[in-house]
N, C-alpha and C positions, 0 to 999 in steps of 0.2 A: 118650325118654331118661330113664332111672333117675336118683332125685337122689342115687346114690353115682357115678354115672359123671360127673356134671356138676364135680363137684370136678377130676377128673381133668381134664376139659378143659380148665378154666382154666387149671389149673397150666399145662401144654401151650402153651396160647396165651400165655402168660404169659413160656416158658422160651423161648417162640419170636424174643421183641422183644430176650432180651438178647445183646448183642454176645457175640461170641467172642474172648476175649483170651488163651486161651493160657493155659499154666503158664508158673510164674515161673520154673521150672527150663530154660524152652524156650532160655532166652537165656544163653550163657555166653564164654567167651573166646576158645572154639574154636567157639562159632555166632553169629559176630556179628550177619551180617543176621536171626536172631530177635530182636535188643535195639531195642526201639523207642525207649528214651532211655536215658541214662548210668547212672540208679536202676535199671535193669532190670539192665545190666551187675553196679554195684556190691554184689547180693547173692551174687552168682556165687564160690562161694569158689575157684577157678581163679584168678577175676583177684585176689583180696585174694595168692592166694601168690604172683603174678606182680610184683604190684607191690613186694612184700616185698623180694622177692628183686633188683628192680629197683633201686632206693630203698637198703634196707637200715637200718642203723640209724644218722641222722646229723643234727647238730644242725641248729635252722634256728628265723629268727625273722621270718616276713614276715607271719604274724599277728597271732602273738602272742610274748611274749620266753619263752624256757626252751623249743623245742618243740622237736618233730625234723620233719624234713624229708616223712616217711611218715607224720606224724599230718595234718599243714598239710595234703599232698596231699588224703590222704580226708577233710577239713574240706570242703575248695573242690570237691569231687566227689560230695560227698555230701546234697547242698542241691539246691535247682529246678533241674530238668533240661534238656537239649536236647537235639534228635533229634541223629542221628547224621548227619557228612557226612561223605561219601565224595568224595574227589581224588585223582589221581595215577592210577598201572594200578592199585594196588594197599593203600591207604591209606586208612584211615578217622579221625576226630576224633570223641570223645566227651567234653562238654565239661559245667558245671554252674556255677553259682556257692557260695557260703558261707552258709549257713543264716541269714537274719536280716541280713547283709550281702552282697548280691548285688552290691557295687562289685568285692568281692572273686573270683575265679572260678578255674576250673581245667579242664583238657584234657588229653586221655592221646590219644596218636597213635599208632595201633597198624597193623601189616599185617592185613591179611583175613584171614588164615592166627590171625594171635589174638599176636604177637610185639609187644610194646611198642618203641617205635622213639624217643620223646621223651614228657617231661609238660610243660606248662607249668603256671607259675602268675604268676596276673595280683594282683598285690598292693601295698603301701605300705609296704614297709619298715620294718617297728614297730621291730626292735632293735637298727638304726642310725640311720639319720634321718628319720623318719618326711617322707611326703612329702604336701605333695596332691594329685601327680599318679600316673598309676599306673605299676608298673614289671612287665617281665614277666621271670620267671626261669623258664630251660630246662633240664631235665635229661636226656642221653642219658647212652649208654654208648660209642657209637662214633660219631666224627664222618665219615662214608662221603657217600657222594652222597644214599642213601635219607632220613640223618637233615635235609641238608640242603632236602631237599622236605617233609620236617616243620617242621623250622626256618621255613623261609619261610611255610606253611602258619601256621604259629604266632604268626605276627607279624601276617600281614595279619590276622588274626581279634582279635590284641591292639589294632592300628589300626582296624577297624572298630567294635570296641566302645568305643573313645573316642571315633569318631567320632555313633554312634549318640547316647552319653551328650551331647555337646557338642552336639548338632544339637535335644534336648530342652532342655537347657538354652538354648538362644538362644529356641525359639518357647515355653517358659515364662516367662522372667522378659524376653525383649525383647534379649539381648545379642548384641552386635554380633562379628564375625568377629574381632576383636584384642581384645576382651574378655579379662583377666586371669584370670577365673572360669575359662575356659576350661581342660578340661585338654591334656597335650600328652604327647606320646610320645618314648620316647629308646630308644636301641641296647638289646637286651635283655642280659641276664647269663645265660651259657655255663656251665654246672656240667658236667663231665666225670666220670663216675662210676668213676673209675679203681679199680683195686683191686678186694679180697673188699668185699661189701655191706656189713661192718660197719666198713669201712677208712673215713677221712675222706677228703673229695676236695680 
């Protein structure tokens, strides 16, 4: 072997150990089973106009006071990821939490097909009453059967992760099942998107 060809090999052997991941382009709104987590989704600018258009322009303060509704979402979407799960015949969740506050999160529930069906967001109501438990607020456009398989969908996921949080907190600090600490879950809030996107709801 030539000591110009031995470069070569290694490289080679080299190129051989690293995973294949794909282009980031591989994953978009209209190919969802290529998005391995939500980040992978959220560069895709298909869905940034889908959401837009979904959303539209409208106030909201469950972050933080003064925001809109479509900043909040991509806030809670745009932070540590999760994979994607798929329910129903035809439904998927793509969910994340808030950069730096991960109590805080978000989920966009979408058909396979790449149609947005519900978002939630899992939040504390900054600019009404700030709470310490968490609340989840839902946003569709049409309240049909499909959305209410998101709906539910939406919920038990908002239940599980209080449940999660509260089952760490007892085998962290010792607290008992009626512990105050504890947080607790209530009916979610329905936003109906009626109207042009920039119409209030």
């Amino acid at each position: 072997m030539t000591r110009h060809a031995l470069p070569l090999l290694l490289t080679a052997c080299i190129l051989s150990f690293i995973p294949a991941t794909g282009r980031a382009g591989d994953c978009t709104i209209h190919t969802l089973s290529e998005c391995r987590n939500t980040n992978r989704l959220m560069w895709d600018p298909a869905f940034r106009e889908a959401r837009e258009a979904f959303i539209g322009d409208r106030p909201a303060g469950w972050l933080y006071e003064n925001g809109t509704m479509l900043g909040q979402v991509n806030t809670v979407l745009g932070g540590p990821p999760d994979e994607p799960v798929y329910f129903s015949d035809n439904l998927v969740r793509f969910s994340a939490c808030r950069p730096h506050s991960c109590d805080e999160k978000g989920a966009v529930v979408l058909t396979t097909d790449g149609e947005i069906v519900a978002i939630g967001v899992l939040h504390f109501d900054v600019s009404r009453s700030y709470t310490d438990d968490p609340m989840l607020t839902i946003l569709t456009r049409k309240r049909d059967d499909r959305f209410q398989e998101a709906a539910d969908h939406l919920i038990a996921w908002y239940e599980m992760v209080t449940t999660d949080y509260n089952n760490w907190q007892k085998e962290s600090y010792g607290l008992s099942d009626t512990s105050d600490e504890l947080r607790k879950t209530s009916d979610p809030e329905i936003i109906l998107l009626a109207g042009t996107p920039d119409s209030q709801p």
